[in-house]
N, C-alpha and C positions, 0 to 999 in steps of 0.2 A: 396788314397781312391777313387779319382775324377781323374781319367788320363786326360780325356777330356771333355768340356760342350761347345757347337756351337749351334749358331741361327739358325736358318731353317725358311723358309717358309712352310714346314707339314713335316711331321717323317712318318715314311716307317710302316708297322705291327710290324716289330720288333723297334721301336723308333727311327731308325738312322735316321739322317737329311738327307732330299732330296734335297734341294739347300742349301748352307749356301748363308745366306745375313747379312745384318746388317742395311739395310734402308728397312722401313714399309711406308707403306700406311696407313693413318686415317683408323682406326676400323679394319684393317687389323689381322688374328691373329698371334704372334709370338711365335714360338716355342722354349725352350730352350732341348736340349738333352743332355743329359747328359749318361758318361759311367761307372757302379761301380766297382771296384776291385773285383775278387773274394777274399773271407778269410776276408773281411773286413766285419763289422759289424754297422750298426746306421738306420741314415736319412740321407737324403738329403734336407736342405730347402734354398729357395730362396725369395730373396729381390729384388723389381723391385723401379725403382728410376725414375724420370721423374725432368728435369731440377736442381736435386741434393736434390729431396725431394723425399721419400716413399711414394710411392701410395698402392704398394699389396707386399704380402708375401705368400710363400706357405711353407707345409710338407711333404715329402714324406710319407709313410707307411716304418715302418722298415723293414730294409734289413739285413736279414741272410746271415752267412759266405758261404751258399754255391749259393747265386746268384750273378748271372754273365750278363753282357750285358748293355743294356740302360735302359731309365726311361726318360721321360719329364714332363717340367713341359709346363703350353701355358698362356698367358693375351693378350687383345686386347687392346689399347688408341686412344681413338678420341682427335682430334688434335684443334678442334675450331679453322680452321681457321690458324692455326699457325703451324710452324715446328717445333721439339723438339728435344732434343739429352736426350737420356735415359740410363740405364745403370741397367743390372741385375746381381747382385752377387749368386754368389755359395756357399752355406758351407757344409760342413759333419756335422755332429752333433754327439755325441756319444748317448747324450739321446734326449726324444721328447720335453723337451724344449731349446733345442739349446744350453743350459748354458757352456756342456764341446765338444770343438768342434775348426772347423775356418774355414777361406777363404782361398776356392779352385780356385776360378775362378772369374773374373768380365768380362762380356763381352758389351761393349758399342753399342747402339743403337740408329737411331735417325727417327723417325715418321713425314712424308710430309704431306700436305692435299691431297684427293683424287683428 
């Protein structure tokens, strides 16, 4: 459903990631891009983690079998001061509460002070 989901520092007009990284800067924003299968059908929602706790979660808008291409999701963390290693997962979802679905991807992360 999810071929591929990478960090970036901004996404391009069509979503593709224009650097992948995976270390932020305080307040920085992070992008996750993600790419959907055609013929496949749902959501895409994401869970952002920060030292192995939940901070944010997103939804996508459902995606019909005949779109194709990227989608992102983006969050910002200020760091107070401290470094962090974070971590954002991917799922597909079949419906909009994620109930029948799974993990596509986790991609780790970790936030400096400025």
């Amino acid at each position: 459903m999810i071929p591929t989901a990478q960090l970036a520092n901004e996404v391009d007009s069509q979503y593709r990631p224009v650097t992948l990284q995976s270390k932020f800067q305080s307040s920085q924003t992070i992008y996750l891009s993600y790419k959907w299968a055609q013929g496949s059908t749902g959501y895409v929602q994401t869970r952002w983690y920060v030292n192995g706790e939940m901070k944010d979660k997103a939804m996508s808008k459902y995606i019909n079998q005949y779109a194709e291409g990227y989608g992102y999701f983006s969050d910002s963390f200020s760091t107070y001061d401290i470094t962090f290693q974070g971590t954002v997962e991917v799922f597909w979802c079949q419906d909009a509460g994620c109930t029948h679905g799974g993990l596509a991807w986790a991609r780790p992360f970790s936030v400096t002070t400025s």
